[in-house]
Every structure is written in C-alpha cells, then in structure tokens.
GULOGU-556261 format. One line per 5 residues: number of its first residue (from 0); their letters; for each residue x, y, z of N, C-alpha, C, CB. Coordinates in nm, 3 decimals. Glycine has a CB too. Example, Ala and Ser with C-alpha at 12.3 -4.5 7.8 and 13.67 -1.06 7.14 Angstrom:
// GULOGU-556261
0	AS	1.319/-0.569/0.780/1.230/-0.450/0.780/1.320/-0.330/0.780/1.131/-0.447/0.905; 1.285/-0.225/0.708/1.367/-0.106/0.714/1.290/0.003/0.787/1.408/-0.060/0.572
This chain:
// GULOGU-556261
0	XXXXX	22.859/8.333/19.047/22.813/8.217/18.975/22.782/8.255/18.830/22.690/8.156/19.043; 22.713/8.363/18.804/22.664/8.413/18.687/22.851/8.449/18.607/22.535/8.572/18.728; 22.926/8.453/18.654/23.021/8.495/18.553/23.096/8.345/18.489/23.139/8.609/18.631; 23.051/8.248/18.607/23.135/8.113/18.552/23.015/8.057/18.440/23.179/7.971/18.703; 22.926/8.059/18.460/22.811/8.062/18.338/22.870/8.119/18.255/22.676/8.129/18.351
5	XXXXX	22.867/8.259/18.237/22.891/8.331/18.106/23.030/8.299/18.028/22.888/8.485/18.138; 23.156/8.199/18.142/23.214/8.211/18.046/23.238/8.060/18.001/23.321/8.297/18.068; 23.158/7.978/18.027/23.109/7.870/17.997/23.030/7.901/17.829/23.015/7.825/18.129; 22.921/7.976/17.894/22.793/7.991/17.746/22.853/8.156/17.691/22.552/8.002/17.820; 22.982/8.152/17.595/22.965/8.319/17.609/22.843/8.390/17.478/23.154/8.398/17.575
10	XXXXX	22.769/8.287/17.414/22.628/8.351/17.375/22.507/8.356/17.428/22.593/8.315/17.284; 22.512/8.309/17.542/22.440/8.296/17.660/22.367/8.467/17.647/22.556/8.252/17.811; 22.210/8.497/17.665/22.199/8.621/17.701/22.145/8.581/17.858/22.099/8.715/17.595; 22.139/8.728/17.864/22.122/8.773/18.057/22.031/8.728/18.091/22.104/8.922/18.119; 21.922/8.722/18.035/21.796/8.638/18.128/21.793/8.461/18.128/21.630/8.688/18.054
15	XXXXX	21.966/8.389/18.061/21.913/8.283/18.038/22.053/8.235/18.147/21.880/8.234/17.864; 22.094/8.298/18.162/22.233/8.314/18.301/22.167/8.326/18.384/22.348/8.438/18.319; 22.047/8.433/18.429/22.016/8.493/18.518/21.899/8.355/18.601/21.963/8.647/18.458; 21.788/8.275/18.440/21.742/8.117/18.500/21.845/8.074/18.493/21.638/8.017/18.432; 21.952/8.033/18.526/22.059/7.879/18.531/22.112/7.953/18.671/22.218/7.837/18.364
20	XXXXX	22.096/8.045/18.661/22.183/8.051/18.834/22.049/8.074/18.941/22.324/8.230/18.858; 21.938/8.136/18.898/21.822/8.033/19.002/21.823/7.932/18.984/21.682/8.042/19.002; 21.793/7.841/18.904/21.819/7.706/18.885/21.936/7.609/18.978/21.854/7.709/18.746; 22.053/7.682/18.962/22.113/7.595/19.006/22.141/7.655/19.174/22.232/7.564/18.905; 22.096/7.772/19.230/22.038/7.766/19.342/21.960/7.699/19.410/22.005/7.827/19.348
25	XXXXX	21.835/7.686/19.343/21.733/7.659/19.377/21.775/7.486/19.412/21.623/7.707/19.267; 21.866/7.409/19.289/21.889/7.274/19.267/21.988/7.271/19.424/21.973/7.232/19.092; 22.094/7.336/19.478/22.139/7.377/19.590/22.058/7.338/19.701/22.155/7.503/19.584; 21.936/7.417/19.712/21.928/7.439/19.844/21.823/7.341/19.858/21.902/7.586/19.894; 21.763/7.267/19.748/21.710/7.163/19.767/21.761/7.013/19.818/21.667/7.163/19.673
30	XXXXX	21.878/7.008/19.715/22.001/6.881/19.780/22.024/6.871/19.910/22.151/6.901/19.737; 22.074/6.971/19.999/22.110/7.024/20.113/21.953/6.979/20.178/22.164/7.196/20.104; 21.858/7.024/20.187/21.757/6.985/20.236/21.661/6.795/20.247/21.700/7.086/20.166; 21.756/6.741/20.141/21.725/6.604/20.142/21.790/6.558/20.200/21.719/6.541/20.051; 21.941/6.569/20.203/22.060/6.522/20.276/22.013/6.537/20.398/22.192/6.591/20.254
35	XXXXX	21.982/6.677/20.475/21.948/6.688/20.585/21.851/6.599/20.606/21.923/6.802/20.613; 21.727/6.571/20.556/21.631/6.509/20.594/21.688/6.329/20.645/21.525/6.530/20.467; 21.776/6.308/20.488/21.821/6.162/20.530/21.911/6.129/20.636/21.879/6.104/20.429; 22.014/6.239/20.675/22.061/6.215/20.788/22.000/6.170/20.892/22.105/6.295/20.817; 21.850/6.288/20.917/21.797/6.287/21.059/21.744/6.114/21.101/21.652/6.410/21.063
40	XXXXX	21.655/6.090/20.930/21.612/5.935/20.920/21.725/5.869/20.943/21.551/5.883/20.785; 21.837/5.838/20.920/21.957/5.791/20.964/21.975/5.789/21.113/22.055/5.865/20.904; 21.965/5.888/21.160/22.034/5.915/21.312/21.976/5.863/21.392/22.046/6.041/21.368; 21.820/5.873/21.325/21.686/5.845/21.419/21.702/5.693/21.462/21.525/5.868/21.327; 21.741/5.639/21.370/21.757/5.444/21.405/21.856/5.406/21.469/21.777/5.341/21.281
45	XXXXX	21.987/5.517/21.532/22.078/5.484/21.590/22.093/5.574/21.730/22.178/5.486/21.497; 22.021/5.688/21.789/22.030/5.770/21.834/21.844/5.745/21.940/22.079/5.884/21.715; 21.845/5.693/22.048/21.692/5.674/22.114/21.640/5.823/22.167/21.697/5.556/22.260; 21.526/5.822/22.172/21.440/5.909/22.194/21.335/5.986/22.099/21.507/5.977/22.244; 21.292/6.110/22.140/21.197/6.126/22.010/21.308/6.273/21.992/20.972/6.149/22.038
50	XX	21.254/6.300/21.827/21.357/6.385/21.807/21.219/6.523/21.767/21.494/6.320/21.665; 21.101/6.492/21.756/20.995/6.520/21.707/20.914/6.599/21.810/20.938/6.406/21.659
C-alpha cells in the first residue's frame, strides 16, 4: 500500500505514507465492521430467532 502512496505523493516523506496507510487501514477495517453490523440488523428482520 505504502508504495501506491508514494507513487501517487512522490514528495510525500515516510512518516506521512507511513499515517495514510494507518489511516487508510484503520478507515478499512472500520467500513467492514459497519457493513457487518448492518447486515446482521438486516438479517435480523428477515431471519426468526434470537441471534444474541
């Protein structure tokens, strides 16, 4: 990830590659975690029982 950054920003220094690819980790594994959440709320209204 850090190299498609760098050759995106090539004055980019290393510690500012190094926040944008936590960043856009972090932005990752958060998405993934809402989606999941809205699915389950999704499923829950079509799917009986407790899931809990």
């Amino acid at each position: 990830m850090s190299t498609a950054i760098a050759r995106l920003l090539p004055r980019a220094s290393a510690s500012l590659v190094a926040d944008l690819d936590t960043l856009i980790s972090t932005a990752l594994f958060c998405g993934v975690g809402l989606l999941l959440s809205l699915s389950v709320l999704l499923l829950d209204q079509y799917i009986p029982g407790e899931w809990f």
